[in-house]
mmCIF entry with sequence, helices, sheets and N, C-alpha, C, O atoms, coordinates in Angstrom:
data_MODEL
# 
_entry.id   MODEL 
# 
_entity.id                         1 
_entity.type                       polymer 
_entity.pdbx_number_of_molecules   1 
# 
_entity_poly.entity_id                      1 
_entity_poly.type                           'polypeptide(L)' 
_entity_poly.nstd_linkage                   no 
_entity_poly.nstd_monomer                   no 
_entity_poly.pdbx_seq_one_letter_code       
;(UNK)(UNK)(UNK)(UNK)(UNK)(UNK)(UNK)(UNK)(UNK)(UNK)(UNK)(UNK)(UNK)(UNK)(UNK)(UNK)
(UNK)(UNK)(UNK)(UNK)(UNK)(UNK)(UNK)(UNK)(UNK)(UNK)(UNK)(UNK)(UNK)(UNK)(UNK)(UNK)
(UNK)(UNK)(UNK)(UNK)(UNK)(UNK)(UNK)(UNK)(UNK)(UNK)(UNK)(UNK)(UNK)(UNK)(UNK)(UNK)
(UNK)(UNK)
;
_entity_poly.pdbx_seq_one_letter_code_can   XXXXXXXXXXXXXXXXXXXXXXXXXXXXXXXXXXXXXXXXXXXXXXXXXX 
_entity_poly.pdbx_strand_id                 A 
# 
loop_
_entity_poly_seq.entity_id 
_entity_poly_seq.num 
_entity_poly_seq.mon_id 
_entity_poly_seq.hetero 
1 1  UNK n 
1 2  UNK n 
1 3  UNK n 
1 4  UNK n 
1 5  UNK n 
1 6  UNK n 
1 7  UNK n 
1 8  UNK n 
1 9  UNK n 
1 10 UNK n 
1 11 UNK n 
1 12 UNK n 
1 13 UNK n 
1 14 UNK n 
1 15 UNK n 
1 16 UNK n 
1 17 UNK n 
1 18 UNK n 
1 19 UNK n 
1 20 UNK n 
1 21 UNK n 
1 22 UNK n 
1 23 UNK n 
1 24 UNK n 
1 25 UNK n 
1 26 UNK n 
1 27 UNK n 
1 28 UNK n 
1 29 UNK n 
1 30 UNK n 
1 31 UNK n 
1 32 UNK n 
1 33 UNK n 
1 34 UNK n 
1 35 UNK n 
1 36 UNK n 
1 37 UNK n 
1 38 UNK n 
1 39 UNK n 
1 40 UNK n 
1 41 UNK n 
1 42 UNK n 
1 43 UNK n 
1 44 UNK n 
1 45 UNK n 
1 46 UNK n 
1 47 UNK n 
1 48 UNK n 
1 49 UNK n 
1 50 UNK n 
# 
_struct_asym.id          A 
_struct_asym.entity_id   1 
# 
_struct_conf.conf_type_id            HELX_P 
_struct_conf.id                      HELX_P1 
_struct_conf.pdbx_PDB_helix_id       AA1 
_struct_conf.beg_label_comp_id       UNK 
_struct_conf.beg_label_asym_id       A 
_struct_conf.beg_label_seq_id        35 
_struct_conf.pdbx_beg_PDB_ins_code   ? 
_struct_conf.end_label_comp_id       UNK 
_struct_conf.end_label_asym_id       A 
_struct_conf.end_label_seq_id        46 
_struct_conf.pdbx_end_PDB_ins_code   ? 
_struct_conf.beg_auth_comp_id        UNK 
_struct_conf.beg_auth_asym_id        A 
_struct_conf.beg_auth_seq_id         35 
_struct_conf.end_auth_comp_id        UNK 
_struct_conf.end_auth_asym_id        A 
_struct_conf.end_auth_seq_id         46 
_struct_conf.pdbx_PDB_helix_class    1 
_struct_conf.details                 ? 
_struct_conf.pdbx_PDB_helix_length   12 
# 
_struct_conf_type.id          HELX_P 
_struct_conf_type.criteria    ? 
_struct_conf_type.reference   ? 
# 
_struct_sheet.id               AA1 
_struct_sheet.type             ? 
_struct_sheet.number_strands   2 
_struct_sheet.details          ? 
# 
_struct_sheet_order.sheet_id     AA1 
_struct_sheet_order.range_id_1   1 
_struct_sheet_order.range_id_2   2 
_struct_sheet_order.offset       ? 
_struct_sheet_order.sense        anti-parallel 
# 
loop_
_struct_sheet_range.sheet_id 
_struct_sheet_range.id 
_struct_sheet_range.beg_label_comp_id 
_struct_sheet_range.beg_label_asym_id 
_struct_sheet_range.beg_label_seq_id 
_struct_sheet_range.pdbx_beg_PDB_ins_code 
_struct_sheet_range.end_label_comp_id 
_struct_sheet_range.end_label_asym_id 
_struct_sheet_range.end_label_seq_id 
_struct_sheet_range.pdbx_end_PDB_ins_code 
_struct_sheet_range.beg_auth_comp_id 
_struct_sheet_range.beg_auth_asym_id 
_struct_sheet_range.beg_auth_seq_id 
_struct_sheet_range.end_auth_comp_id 
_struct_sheet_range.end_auth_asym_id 
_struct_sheet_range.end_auth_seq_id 
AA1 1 UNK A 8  ? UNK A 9  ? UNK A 8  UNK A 9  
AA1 2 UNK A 14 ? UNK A 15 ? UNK A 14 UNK A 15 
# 
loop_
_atom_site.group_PDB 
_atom_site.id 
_atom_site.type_symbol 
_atom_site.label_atom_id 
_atom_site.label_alt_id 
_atom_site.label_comp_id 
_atom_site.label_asym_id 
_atom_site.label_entity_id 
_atom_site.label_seq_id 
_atom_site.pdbx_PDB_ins_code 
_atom_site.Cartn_x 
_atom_site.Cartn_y 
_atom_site.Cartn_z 
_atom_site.occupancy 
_atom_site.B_iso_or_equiv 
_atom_site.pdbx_formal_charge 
_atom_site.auth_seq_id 
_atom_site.auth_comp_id 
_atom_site.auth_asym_id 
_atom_site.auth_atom_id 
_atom_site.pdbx_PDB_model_num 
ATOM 1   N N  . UNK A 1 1  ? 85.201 102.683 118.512 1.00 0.00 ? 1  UNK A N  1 
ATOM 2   C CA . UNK A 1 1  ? 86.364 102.200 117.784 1.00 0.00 ? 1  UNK A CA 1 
ATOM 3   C C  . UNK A 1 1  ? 85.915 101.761 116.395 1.00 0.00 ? 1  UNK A C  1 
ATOM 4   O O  . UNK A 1 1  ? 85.026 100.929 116.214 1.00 0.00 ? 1  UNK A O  1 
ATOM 5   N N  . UNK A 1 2  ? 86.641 102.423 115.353 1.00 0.00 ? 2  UNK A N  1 
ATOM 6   C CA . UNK A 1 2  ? 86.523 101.468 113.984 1.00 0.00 ? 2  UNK A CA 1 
ATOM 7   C C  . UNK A 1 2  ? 87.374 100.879 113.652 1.00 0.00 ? 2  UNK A C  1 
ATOM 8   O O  . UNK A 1 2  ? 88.588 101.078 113.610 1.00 0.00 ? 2  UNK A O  1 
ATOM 9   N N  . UNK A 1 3  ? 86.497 99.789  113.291 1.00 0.00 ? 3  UNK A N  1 
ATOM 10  C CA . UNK A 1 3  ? 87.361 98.554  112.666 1.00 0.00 ? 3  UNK A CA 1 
ATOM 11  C C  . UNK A 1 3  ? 86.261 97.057  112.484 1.00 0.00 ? 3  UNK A C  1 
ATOM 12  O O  . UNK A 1 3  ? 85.075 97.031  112.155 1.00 0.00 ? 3  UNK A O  1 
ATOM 13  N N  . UNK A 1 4  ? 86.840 96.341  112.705 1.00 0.00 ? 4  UNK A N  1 
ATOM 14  C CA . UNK A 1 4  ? 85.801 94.946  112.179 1.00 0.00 ? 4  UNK A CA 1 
ATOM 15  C C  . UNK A 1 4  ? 85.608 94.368  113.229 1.00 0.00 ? 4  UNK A C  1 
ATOM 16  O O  . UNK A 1 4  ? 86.454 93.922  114.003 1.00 0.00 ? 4  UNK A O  1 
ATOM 17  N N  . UNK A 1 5  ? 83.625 94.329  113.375 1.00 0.00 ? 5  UNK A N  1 
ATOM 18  C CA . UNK A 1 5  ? 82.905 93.720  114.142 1.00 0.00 ? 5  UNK A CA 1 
ATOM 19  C C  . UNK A 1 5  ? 83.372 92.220  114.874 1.00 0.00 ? 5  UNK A C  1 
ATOM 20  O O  . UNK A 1 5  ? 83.867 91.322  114.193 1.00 0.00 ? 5  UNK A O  1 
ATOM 21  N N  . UNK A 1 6  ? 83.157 92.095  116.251 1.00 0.00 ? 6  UNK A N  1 
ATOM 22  C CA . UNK A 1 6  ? 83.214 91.016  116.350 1.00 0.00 ? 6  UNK A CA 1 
ATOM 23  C C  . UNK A 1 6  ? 82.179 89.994  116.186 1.00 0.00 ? 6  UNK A C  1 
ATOM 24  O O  . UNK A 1 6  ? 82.586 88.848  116.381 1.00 0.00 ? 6  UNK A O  1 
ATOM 25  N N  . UNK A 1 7  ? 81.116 90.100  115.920 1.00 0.00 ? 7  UNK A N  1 
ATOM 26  C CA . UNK A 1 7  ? 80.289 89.679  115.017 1.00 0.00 ? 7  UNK A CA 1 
ATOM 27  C C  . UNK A 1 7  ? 80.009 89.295  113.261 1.00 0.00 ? 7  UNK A C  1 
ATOM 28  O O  . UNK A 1 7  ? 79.776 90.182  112.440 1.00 0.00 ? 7  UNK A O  1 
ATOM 29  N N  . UNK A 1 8  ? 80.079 87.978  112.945 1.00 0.00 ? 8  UNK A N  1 
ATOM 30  C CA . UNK A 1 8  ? 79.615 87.909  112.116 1.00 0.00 ? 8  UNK A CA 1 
ATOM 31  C C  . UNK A 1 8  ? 78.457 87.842  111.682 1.00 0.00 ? 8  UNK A C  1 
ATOM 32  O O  . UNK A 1 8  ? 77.614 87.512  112.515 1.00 0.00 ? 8  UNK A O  1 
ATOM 33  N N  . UNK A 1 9  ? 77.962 88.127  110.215 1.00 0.00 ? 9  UNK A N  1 
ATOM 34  C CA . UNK A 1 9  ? 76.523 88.514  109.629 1.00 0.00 ? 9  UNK A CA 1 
ATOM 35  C C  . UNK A 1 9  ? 76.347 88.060  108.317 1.00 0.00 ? 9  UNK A C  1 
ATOM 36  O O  . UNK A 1 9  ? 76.887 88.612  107.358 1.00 0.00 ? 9  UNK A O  1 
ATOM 37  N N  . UNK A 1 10 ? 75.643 87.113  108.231 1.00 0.00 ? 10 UNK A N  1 
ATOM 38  C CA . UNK A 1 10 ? 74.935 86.729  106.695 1.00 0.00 ? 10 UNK A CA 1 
ATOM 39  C C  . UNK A 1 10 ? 73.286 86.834  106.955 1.00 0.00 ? 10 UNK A C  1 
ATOM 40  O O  . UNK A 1 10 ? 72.626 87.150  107.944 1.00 0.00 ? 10 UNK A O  1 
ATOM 41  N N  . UNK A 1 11 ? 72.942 86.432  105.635 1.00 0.00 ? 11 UNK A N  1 
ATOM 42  C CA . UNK A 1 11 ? 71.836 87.130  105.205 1.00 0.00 ? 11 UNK A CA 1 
ATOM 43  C C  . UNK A 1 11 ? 70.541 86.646  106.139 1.00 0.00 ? 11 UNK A C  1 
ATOM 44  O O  . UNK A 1 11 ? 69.429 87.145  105.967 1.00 0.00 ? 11 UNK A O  1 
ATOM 45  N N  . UNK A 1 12 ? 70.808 85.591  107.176 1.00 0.00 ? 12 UNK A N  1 
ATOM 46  C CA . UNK A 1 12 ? 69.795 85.099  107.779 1.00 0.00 ? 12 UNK A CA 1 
ATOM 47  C C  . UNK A 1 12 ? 70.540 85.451  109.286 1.00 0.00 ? 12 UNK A C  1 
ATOM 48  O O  . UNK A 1 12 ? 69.576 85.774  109.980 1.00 0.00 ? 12 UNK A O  1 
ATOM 49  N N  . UNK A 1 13 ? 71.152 85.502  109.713 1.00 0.00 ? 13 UNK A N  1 
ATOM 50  C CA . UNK A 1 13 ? 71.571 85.063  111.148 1.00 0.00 ? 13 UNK A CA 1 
ATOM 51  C C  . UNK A 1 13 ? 72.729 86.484  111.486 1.00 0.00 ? 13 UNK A C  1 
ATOM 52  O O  . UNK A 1 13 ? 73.157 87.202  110.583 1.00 0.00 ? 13 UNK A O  1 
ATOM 53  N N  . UNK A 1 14 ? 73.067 86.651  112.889 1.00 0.00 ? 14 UNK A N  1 
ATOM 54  C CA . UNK A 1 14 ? 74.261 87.212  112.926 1.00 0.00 ? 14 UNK A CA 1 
ATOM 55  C C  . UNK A 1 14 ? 74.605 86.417  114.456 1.00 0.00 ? 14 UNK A C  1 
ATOM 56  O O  . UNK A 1 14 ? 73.770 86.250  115.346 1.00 0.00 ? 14 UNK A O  1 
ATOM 57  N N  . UNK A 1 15 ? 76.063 85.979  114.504 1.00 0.00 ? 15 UNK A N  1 
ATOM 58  C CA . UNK A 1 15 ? 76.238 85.315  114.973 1.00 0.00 ? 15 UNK A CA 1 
ATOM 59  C C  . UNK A 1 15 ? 78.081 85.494  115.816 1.00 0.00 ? 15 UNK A C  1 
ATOM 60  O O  . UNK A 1 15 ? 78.918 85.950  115.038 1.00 0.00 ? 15 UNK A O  1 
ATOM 61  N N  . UNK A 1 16 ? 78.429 85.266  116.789 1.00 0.00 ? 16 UNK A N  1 
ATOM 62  C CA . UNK A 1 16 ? 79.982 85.129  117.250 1.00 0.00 ? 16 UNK A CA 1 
ATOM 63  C C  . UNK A 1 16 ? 80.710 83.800  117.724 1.00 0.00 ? 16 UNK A C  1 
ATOM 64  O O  . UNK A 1 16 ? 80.627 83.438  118.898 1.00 0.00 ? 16 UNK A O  1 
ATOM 65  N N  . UNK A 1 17 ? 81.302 83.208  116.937 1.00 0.00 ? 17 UNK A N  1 
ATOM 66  C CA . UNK A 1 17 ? 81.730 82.015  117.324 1.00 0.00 ? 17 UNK A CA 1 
ATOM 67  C C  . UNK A 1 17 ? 82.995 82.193  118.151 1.00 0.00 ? 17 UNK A C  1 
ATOM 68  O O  . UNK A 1 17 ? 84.057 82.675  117.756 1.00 0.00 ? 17 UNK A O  1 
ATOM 69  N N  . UNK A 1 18 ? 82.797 81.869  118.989 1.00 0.00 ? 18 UNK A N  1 
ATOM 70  C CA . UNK A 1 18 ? 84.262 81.296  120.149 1.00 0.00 ? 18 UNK A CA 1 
ATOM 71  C C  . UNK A 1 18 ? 85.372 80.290  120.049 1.00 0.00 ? 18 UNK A C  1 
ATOM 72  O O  . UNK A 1 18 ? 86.574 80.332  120.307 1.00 0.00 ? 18 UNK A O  1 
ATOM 73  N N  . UNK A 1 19 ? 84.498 79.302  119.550 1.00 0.00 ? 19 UNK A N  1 
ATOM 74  C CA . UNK A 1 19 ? 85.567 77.859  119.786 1.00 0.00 ? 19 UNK A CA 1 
ATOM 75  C C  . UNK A 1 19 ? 84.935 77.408  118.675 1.00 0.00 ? 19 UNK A C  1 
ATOM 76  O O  . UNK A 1 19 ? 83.759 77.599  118.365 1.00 0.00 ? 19 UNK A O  1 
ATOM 77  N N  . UNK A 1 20 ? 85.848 76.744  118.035 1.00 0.00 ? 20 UNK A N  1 
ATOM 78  C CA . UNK A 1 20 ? 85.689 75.878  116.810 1.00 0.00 ? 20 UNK A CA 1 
ATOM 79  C C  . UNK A 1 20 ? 86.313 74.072  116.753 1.00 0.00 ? 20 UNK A C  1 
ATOM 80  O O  . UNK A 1 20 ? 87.509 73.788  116.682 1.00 0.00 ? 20 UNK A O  1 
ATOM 81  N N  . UNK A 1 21 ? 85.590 73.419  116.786 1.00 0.00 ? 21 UNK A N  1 
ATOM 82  C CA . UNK A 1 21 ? 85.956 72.178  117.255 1.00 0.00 ? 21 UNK A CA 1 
ATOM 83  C C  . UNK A 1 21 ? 86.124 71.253  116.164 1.00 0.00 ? 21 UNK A C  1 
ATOM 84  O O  . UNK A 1 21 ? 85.088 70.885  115.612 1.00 0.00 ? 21 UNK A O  1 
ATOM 85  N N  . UNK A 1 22 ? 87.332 70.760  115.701 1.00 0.00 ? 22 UNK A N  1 
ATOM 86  C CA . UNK A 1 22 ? 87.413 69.762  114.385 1.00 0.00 ? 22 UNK A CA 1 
ATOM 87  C C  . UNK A 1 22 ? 87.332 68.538  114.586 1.00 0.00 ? 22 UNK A C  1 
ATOM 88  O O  . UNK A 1 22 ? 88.522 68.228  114.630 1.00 0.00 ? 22 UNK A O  1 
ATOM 89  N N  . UNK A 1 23 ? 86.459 67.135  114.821 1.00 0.00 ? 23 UNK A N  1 
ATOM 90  C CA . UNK A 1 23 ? 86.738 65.857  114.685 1.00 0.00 ? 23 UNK A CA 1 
ATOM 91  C C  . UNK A 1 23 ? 87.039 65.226  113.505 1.00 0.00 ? 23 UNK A C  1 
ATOM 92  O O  . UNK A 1 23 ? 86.463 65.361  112.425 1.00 0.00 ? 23 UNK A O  1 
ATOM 93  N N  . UNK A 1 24 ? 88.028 64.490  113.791 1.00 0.00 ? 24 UNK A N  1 
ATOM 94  C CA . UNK A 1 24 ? 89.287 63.752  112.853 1.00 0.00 ? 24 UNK A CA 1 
ATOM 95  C C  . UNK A 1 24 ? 88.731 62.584  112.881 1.00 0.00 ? 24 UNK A C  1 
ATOM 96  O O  . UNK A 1 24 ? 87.930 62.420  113.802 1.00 0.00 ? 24 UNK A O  1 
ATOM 97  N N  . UNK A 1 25 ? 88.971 61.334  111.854 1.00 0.00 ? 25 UNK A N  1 
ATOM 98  C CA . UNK A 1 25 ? 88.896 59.961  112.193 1.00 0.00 ? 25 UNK A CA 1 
ATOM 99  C C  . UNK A 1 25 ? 90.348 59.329  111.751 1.00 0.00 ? 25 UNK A C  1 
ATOM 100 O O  . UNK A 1 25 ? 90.431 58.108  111.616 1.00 0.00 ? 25 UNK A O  1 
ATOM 101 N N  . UNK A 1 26 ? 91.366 60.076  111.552 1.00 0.00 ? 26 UNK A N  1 
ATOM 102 C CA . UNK A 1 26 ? 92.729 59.936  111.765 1.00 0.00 ? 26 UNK A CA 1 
ATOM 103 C C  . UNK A 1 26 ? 93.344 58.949  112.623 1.00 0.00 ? 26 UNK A C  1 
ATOM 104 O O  . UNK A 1 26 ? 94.111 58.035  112.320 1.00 0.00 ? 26 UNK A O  1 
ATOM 105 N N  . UNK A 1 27 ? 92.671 59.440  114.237 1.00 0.00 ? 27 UNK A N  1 
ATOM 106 C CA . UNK A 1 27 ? 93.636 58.806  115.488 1.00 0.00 ? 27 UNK A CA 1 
ATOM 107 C C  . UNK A 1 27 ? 92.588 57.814  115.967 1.00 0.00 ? 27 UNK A C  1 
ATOM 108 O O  . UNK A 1 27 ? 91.453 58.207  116.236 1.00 0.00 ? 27 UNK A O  1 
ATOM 109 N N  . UNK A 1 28 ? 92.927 56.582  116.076 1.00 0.00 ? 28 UNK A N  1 
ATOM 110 C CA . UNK A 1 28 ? 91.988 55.530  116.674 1.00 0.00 ? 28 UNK A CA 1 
ATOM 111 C C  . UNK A 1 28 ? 92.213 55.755  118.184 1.00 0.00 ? 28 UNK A C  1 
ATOM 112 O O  . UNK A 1 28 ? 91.474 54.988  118.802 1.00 0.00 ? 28 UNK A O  1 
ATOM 113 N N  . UNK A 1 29 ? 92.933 56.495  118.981 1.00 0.00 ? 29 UNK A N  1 
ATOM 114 C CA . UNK A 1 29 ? 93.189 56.190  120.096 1.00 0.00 ? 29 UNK A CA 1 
ATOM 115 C C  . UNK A 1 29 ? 92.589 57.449  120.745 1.00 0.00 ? 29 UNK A C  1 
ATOM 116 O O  . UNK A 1 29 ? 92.427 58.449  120.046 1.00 0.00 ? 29 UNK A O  1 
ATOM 117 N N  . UNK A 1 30 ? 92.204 57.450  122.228 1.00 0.00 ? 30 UNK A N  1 
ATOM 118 C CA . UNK A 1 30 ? 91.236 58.777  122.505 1.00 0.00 ? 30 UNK A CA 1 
ATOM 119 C C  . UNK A 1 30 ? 92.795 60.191  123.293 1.00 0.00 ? 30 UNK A C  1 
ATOM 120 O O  . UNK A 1 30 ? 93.439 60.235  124.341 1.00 0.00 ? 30 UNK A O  1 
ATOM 121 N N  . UNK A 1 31 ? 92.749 60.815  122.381 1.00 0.00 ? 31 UNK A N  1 
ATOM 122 C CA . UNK A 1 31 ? 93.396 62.147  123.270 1.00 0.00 ? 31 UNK A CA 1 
ATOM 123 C C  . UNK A 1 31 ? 93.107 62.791  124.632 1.00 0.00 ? 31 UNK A C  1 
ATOM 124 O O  . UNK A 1 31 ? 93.920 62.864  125.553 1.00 0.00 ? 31 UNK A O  1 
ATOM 125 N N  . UNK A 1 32 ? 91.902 63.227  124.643 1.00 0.00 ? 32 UNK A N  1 
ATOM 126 C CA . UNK A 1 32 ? 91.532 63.895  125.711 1.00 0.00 ? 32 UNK A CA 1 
ATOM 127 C C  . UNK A 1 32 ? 91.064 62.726  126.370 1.00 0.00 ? 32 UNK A C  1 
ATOM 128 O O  . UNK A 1 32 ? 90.190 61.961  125.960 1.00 0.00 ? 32 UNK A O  1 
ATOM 129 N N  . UNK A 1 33 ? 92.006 62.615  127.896 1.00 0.00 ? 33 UNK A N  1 
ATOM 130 C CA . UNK A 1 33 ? 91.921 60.903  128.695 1.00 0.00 ? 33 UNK A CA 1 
ATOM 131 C C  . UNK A 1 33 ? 91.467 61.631  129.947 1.00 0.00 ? 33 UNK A C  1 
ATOM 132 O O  . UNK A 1 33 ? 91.725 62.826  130.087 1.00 0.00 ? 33 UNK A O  1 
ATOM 133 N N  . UNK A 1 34 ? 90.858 61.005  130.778 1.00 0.00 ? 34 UNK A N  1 
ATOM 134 C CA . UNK A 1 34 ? 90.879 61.776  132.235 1.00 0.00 ? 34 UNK A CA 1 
ATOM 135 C C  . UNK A 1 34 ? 89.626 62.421  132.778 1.00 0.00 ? 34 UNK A C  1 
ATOM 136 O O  . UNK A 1 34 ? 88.434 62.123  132.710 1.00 0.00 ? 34 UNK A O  1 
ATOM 137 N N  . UNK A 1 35 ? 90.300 63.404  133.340 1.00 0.00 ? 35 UNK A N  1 
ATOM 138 C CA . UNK A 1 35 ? 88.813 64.028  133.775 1.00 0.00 ? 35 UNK A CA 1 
ATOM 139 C C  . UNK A 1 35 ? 88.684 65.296  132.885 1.00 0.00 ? 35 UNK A C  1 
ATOM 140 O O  . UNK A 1 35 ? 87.844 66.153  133.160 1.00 0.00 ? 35 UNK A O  1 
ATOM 141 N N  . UNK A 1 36 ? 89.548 65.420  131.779 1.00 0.00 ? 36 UNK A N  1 
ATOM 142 C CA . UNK A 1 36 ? 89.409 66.564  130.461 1.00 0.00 ? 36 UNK A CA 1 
ATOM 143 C C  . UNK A 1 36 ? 88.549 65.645  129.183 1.00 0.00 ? 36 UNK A C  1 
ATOM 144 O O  . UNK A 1 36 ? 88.189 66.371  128.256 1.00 0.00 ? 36 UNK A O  1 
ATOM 145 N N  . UNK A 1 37 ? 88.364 64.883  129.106 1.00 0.00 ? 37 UNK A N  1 
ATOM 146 C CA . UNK A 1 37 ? 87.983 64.088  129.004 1.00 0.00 ? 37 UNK A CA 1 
ATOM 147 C C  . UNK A 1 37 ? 86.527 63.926  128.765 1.00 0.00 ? 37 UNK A C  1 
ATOM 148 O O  . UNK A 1 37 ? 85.870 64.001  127.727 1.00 0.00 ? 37 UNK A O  1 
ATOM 149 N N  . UNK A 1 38 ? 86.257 63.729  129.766 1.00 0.00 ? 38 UNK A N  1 
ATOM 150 C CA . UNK A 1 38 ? 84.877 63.468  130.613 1.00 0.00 ? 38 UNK A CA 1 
ATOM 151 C C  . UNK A 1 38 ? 84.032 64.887  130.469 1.00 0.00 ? 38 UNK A C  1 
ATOM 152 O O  . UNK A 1 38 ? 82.885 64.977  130.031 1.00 0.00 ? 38 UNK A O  1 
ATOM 153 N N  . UNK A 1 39 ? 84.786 65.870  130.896 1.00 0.00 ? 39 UNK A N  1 
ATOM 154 C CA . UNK A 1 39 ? 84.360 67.346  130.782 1.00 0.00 ? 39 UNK A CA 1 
ATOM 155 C C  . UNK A 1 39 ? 83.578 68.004  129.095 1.00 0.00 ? 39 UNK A C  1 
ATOM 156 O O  . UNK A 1 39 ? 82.589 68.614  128.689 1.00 0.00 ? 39 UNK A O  1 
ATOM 157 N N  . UNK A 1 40 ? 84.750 67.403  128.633 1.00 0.00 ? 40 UNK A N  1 
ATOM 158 C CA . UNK A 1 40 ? 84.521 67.525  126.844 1.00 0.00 ? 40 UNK A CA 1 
ATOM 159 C C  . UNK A 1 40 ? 83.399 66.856  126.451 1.00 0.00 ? 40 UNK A C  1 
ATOM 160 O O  . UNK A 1 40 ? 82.887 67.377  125.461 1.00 0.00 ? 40 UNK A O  1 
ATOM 161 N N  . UNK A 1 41 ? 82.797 65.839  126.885 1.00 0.00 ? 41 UNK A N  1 
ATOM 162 C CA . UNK A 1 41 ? 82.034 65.035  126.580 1.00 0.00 ? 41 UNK A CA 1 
ATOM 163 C C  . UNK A 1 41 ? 80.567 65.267  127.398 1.00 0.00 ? 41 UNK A C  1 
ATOM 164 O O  . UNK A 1 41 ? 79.558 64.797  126.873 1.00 0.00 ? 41 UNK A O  1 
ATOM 165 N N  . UNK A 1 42 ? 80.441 66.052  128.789 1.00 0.00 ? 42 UNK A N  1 
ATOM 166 C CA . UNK A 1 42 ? 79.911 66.487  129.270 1.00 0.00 ? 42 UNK A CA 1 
ATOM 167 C C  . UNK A 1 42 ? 79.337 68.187  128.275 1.00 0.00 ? 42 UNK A C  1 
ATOM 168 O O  . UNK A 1 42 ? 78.166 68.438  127.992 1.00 0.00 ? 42 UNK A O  1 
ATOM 169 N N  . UNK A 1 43 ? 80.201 68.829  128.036 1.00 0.00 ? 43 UNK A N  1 
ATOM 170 C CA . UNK A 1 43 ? 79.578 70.286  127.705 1.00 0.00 ? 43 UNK A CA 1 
ATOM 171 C C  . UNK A 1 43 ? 79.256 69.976  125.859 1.00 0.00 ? 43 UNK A C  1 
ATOM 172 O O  . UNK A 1 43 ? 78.268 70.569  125.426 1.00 0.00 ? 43 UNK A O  1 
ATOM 173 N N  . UNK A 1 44 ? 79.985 69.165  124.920 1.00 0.00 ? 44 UNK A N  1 
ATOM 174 C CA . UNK A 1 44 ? 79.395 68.474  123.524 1.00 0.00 ? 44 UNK A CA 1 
ATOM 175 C C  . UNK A 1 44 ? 77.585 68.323  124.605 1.00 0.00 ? 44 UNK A C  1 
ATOM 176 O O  . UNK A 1 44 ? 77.006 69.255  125.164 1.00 0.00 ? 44 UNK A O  1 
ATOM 177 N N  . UNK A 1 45 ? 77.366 67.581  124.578 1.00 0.00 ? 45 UNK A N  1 
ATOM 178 C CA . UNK A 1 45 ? 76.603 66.998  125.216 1.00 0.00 ? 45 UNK A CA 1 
ATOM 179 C C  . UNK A 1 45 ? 75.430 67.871  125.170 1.00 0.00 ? 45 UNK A C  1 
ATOM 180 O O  . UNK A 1 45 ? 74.341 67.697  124.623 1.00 0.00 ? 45 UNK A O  1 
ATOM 181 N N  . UNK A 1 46 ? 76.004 69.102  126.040 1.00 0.00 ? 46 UNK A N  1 
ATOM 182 C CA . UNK A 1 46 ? 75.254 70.291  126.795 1.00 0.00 ? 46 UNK A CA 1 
ATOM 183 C C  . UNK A 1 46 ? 74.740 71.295  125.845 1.00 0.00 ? 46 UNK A C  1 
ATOM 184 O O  . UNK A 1 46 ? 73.626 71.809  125.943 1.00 0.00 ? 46 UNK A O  1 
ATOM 185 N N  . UNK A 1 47 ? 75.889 71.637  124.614 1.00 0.00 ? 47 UNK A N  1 
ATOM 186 C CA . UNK A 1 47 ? 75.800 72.776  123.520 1.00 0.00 ? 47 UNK A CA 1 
ATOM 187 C C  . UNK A 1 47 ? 75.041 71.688  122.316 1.00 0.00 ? 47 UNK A C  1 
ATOM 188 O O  . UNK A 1 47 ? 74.956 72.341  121.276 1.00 0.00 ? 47 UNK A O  1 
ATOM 189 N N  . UNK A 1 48 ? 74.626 70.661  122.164 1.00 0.00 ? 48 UNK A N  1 
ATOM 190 C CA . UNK A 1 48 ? 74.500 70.123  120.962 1.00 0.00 ? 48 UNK A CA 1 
ATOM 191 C C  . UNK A 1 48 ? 72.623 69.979  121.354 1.00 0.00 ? 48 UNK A C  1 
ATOM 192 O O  . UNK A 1 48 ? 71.723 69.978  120.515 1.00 0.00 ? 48 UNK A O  1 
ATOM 193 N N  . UNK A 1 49 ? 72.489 69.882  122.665 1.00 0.00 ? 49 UNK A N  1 
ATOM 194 C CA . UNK A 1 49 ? 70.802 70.335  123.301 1.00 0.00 ? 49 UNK A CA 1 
ATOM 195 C C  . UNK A 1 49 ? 70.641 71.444  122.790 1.00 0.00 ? 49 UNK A C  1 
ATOM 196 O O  . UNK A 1 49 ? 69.725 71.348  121.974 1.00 0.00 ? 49 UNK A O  1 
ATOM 197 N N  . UNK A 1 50 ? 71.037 72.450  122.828 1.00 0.00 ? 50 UNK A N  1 
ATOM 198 C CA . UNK A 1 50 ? 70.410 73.207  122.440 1.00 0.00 ? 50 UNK A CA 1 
ATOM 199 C C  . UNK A 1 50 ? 70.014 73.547  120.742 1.00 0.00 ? 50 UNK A C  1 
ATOM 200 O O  . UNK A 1 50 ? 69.257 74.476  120.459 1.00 0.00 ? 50 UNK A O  1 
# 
């Protein structure tokens, strides 16, 4: 198929991002409550090891 890679490429790296995650300091109060929550804070956690 042509058309545009799902890969991106600069001059050092080539790379595919999935999820893009924005922290705000906007909301003093926590959104993700619960066990979504907990999960989010579990896999940050997990991807930021490496």
């Amino acid at each position: 198929m042509w058309g545009k890679s799902k890969y991106k490429k600069q001059s050092h790296v080539v790379y595919k991002c999935d999820y893009h995650i924005v922290w705000t300091r906007k909301y003093r109060f926590r959104i993700l409550t619960g066990e979504a929550g907990l999960q989010m804070q579990r896999d940050i956690r997990m991807y930021s090891e490496y």
